[in-house]
N, CA, C and O atoms as a Tinker XYZ file with bonds, in Angstrom:
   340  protein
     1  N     70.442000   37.022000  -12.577000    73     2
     2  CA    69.461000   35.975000  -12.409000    64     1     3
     3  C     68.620000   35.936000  -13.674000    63     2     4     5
     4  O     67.984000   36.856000  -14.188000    81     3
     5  N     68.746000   34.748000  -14.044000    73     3     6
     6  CA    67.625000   34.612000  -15.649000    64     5     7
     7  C     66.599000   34.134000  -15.518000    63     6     8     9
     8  O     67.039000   33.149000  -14.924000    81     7
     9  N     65.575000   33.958000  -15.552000    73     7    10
    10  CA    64.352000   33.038000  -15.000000    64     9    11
    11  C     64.210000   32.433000  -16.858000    63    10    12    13
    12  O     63.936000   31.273000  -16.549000    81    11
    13  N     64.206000   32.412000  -17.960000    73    11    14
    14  CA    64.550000   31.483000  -19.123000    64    13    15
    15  C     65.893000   31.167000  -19.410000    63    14    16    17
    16  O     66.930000   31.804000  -19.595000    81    15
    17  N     65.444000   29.614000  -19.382000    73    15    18
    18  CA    66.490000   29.208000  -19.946000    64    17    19
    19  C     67.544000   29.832000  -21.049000    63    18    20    21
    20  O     67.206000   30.762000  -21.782000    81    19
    21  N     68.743000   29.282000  -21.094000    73    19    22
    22  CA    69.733000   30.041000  -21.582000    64    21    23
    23  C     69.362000   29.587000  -23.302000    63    22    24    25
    24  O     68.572000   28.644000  -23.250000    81    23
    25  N     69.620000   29.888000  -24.501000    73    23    26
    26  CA    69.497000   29.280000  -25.624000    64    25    27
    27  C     70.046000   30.543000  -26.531000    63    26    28    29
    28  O     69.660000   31.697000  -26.341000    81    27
    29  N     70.983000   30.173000  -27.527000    73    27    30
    30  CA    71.280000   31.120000  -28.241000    64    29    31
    31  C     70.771000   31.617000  -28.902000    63    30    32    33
    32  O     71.348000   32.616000  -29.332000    81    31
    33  N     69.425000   31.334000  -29.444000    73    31    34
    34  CA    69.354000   31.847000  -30.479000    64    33    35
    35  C     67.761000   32.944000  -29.583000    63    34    36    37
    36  O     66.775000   33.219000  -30.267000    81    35
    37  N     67.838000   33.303000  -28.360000    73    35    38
    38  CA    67.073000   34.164000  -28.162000    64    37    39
    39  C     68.235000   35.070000  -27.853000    63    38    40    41
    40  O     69.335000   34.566000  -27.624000    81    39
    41  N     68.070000   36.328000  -27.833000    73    39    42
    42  CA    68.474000   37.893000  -27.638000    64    41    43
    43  C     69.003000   37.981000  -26.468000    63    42    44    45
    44  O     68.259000   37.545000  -25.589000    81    43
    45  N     70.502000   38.576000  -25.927000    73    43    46
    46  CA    70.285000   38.590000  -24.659000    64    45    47
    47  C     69.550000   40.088000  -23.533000    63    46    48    49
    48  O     69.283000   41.215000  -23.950000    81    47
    49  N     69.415000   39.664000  -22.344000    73    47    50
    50  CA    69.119000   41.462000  -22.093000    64    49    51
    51  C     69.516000   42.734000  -22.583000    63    50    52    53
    52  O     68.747000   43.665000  -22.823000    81    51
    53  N     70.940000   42.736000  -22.743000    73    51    54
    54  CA    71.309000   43.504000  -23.126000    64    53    55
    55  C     71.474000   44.022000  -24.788000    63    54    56    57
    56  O     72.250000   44.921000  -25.113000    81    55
    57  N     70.602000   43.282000  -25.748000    73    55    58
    58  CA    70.669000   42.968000  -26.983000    64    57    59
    59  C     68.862000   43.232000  -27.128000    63    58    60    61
    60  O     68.343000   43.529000  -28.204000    81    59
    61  N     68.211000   43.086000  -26.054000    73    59    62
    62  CA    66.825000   43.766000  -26.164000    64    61    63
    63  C     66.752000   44.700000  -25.652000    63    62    64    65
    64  O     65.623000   45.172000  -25.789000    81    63
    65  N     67.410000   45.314000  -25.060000    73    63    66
    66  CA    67.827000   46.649000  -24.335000    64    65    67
    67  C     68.146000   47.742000  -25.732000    63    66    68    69
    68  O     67.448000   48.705000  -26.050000    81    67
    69  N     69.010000   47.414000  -26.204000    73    67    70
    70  CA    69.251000   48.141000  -27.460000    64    69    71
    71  C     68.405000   48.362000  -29.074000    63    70    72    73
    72  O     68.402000   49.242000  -29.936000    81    71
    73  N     67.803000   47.165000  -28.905000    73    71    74
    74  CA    66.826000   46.678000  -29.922000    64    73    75
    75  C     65.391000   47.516000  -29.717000    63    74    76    77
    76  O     64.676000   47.553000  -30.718000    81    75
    77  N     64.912000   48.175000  -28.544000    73    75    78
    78  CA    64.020000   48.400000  -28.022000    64    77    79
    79  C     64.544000   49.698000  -28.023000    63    78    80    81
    80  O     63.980000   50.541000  -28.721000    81    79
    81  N     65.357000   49.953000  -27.475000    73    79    82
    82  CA    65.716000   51.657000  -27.651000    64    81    83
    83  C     66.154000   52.162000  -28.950000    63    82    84    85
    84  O     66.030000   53.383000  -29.040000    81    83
    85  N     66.701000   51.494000  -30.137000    73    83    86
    86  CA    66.543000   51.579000  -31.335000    64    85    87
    87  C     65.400000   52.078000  -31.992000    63    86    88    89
    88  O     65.399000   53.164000  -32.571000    81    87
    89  N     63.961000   50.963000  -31.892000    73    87    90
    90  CA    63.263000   50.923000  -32.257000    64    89    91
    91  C     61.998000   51.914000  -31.676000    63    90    92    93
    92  O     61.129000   52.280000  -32.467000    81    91
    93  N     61.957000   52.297000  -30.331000    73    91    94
    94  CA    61.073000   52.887000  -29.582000    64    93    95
    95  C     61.584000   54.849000  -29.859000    63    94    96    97
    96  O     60.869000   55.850000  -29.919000    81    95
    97  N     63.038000   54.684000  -29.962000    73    95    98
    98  CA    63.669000   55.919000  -29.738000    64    97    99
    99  C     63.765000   56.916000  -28.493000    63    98   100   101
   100  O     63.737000   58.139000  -28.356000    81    99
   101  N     63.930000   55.473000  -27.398000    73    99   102
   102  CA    63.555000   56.335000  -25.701000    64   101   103
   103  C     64.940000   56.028000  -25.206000    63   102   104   105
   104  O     65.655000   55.225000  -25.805000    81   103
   105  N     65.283000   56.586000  -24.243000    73   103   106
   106  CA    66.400000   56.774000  -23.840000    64   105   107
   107  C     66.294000   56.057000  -22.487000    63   106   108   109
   108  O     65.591000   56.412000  -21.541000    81   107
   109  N     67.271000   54.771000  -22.562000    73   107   110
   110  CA    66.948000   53.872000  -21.290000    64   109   111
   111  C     68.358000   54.073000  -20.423000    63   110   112   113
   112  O     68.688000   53.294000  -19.529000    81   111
   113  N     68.977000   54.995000  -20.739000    73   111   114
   114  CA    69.994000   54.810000  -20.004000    64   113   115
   115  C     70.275000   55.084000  -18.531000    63   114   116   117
   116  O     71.332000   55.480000  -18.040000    81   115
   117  N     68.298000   54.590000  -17.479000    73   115   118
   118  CA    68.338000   54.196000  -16.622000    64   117   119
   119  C     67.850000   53.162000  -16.433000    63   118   120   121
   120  O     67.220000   53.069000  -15.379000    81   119
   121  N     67.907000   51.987000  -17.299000    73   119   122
   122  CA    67.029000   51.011000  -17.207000    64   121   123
   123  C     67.113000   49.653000  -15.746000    63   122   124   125
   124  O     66.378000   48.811000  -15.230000    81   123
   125  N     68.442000   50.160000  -15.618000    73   123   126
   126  CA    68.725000   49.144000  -14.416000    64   125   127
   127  C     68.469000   49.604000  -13.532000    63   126   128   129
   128  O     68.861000   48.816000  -12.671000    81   127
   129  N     67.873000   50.726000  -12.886000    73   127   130
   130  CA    67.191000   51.467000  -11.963000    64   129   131
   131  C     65.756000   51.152000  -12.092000    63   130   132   133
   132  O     65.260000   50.984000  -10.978000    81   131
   133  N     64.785000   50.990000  -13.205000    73   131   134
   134  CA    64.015000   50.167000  -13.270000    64   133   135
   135  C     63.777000   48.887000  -12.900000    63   134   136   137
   136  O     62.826000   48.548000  -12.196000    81   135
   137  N     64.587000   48.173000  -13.337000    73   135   138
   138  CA    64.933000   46.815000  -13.549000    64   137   139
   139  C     64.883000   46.464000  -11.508000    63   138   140   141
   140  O     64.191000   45.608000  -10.957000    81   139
   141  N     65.460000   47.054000  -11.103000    73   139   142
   142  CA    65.961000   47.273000   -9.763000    64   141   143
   143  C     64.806000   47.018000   -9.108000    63   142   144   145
   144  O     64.419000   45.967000   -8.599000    81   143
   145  N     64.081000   48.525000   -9.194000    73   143   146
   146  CA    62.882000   49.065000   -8.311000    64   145   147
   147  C     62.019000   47.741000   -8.558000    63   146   148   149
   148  O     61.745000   47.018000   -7.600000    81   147
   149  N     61.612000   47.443000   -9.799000    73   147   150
   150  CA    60.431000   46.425000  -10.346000    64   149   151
   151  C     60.956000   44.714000   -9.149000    63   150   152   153
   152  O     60.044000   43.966000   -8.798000    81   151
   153  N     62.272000   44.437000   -8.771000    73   151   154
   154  CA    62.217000   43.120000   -8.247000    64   153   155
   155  C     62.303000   43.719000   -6.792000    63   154   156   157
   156  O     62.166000   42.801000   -5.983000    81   155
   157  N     62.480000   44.933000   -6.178000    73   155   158
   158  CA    62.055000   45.416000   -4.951000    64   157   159
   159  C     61.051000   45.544000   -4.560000    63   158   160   161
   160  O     60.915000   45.357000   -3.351000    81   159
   161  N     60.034000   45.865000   -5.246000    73   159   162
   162  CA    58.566000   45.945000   -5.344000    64   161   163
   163  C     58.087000   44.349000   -5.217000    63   162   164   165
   164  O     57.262000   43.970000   -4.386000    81   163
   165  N     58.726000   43.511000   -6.152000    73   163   166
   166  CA    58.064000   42.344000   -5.836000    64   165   167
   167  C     58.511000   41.542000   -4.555000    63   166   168   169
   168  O     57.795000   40.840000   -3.842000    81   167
   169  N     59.518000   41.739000   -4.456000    73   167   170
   170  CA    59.898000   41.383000   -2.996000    64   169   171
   171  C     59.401000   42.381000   -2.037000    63   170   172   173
   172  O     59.548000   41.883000   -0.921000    81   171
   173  N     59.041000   43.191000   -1.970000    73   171   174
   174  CA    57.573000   43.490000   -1.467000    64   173   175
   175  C     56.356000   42.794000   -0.987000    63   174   176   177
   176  O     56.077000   42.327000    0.117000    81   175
   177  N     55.690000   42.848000   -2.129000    73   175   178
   178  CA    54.844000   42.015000   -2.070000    64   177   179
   179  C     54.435000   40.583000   -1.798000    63   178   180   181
   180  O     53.350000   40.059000   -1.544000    81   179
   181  N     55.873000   40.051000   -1.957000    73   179   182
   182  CA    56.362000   38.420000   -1.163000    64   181   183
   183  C     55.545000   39.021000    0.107000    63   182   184   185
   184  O     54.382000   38.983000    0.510000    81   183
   185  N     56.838000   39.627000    0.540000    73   183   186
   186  CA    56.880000   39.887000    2.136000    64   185   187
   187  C     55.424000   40.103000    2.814000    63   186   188   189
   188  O     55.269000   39.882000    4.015000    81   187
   189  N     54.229000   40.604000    1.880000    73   187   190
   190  CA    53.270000   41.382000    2.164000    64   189   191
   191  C     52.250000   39.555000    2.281000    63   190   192   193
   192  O     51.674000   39.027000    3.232000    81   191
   193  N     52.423000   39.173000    1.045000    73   191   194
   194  CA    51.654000   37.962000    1.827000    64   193   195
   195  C     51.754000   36.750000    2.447000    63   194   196   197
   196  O     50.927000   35.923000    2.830000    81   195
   197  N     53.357000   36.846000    2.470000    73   195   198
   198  CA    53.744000   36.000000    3.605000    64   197   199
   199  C     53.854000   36.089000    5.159000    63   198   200   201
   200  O     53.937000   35.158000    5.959000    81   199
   201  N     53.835000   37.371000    5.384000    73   199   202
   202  CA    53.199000   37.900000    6.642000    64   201   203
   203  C     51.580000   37.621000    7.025000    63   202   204   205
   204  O     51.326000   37.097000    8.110000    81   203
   205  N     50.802000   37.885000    6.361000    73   203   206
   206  CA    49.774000   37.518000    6.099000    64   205   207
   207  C     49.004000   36.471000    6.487000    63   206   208   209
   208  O     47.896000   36.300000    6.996000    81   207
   209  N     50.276000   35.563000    5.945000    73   207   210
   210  CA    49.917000   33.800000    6.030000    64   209   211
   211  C     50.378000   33.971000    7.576000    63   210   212   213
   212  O     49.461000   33.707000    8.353000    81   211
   213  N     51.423000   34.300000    8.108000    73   211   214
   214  CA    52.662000   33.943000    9.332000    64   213   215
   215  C     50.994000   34.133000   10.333000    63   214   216   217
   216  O     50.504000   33.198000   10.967000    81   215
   217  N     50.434000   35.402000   10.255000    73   215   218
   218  CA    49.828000   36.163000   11.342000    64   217   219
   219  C     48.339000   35.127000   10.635000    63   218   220   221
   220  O     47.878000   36.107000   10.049000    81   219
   221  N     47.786000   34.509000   10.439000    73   219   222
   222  CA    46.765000   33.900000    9.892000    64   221   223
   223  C     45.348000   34.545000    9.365000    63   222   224   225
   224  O     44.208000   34.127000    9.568000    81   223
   225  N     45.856000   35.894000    8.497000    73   223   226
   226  CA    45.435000   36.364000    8.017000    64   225   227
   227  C     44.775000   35.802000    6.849000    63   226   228   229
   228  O     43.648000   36.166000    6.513000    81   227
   229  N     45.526000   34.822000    6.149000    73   227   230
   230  CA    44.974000   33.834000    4.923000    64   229   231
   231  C     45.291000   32.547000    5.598000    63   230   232   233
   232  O     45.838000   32.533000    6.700000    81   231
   233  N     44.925000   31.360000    4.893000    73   231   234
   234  CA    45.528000   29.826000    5.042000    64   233   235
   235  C     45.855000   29.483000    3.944000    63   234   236   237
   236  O     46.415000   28.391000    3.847000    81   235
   237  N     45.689000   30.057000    3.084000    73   235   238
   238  CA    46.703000   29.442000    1.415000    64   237   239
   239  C     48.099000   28.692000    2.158000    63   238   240   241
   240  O     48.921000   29.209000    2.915000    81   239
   241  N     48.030000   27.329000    1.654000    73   239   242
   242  CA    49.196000   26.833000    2.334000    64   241   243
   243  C     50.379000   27.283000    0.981000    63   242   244   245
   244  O     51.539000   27.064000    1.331000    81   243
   245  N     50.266000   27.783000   -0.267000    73   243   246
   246  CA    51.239000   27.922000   -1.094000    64   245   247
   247  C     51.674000   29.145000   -0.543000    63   246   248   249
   248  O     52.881000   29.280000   -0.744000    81   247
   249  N     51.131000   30.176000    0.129000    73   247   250
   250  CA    52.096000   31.085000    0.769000    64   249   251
   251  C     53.069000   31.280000    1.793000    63   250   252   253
   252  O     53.681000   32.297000    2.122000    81   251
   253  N     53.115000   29.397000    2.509000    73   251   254
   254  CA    54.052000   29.128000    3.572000    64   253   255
   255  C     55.568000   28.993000    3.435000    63   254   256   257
   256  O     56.312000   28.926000    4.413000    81   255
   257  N     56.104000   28.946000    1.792000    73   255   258
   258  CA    56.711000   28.393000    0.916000    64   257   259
   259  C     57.745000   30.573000    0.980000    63   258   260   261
   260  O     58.865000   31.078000    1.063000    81   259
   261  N     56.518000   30.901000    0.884000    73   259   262
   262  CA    57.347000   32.642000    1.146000    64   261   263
   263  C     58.369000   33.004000    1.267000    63   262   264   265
   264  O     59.181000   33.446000    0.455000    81   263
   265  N     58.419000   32.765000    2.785000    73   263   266
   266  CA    58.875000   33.420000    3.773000    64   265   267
   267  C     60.606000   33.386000    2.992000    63   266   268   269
   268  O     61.128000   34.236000    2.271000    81   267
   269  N     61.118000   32.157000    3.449000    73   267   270
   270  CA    62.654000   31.973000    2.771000    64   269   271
   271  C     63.169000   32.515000    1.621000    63   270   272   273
   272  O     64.349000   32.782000    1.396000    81   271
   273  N     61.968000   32.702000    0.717000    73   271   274
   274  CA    62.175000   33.657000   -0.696000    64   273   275
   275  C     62.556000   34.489000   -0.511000    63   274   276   277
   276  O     63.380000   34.673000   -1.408000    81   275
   277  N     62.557000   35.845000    0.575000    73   275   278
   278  CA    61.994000   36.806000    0.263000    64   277   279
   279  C     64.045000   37.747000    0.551000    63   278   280   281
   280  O     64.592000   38.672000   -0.050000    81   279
   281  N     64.352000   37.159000    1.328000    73   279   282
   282  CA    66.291000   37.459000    1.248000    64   281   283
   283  C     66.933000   37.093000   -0.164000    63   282   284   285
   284  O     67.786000   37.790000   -0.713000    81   283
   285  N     66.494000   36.093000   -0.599000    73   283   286
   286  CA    67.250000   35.760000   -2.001000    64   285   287
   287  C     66.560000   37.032000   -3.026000    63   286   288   289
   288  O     67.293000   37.647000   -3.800000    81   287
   289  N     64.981000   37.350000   -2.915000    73   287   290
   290  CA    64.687000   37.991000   -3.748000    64   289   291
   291  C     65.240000   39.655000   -4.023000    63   290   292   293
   292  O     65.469000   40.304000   -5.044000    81   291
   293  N     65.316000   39.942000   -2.586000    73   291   294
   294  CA    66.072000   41.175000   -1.829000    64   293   295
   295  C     67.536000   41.745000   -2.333000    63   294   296   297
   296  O     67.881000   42.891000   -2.621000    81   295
   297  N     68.269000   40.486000   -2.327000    73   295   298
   298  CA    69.407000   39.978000   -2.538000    64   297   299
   299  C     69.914000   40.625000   -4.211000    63   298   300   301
   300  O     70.872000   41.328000   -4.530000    81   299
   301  N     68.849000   40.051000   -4.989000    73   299   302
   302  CA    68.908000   40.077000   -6.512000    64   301   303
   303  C     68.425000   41.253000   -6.908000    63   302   304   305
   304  O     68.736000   41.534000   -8.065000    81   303
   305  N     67.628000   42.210000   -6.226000    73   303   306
   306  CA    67.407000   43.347000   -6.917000    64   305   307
   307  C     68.620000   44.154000   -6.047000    63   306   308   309
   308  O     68.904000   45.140000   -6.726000    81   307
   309  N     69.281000   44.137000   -5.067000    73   307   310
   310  CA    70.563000   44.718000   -4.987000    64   309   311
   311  C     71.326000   44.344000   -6.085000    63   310   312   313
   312  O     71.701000   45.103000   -6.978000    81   311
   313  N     71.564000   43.049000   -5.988000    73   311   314
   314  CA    72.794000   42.863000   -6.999000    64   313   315
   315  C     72.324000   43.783000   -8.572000    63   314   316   317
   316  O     73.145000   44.444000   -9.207000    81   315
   317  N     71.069000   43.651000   -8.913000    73   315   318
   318  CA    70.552000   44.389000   -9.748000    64   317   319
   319  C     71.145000   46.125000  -10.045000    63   318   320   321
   320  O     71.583000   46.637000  -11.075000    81   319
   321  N     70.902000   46.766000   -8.505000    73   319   322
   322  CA    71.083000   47.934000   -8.385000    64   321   323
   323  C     72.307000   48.597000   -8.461000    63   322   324   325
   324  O     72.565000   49.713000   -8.912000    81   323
   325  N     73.230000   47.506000   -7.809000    73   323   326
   326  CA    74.610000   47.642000   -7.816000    64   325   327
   327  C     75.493000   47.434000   -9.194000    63   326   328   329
   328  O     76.459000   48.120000   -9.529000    81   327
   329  N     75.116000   46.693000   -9.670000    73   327   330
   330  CA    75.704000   46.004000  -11.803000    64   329   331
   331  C     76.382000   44.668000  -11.430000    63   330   332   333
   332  O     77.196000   44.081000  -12.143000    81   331
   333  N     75.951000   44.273000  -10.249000    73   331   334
   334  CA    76.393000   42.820000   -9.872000    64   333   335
   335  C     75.665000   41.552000  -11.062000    63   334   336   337
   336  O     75.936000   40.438000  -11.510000    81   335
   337  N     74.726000   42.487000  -11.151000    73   335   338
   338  CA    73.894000   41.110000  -12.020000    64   337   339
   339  C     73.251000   41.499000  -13.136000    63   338   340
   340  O     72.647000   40.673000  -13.820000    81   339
């Protein structure tokens, strides 16, 4: 999943992945375990205030929009975890 647009002449993940461990001299060779945890966490936090909204804890009507997110988001940090994506 890319959230920017595609364009060649930016770097791809895996080309700032290397560029960064080049340059930093850290050893990322768990980075997709990161990568992972960080969109689990945010699908998390979906979940956390879209419940919220469900139980009328808030009325932000932009958090009604949630709920359906929160399987696709789920979804992508598996595929993440797994090397699906």
């Amino acid at each position: 999943m890319s959230m920017m647009p595609l364009d060649e002449r930016f770097p791809t993940r895996a080309e700032l992945i290397e560029l960064y461990a080049a340059r930093s001299g850290r050893d990322l060779s768990h980075v997709r375990f990161y990568h992972a945890l960080s969109l689990y966490r945010v699908t998390v936090i979906i979940a956390q205030i879209y419940i919220r909204y469900v139980r009328g804890q808030t009325q932000d009507q932009r958090f009604a929009g949630f709920g359906p997110r929160i399987p696709a988001a789920a979804q992508a940090a598996l595929d993440v975890a797994l090397g699906a994506a």
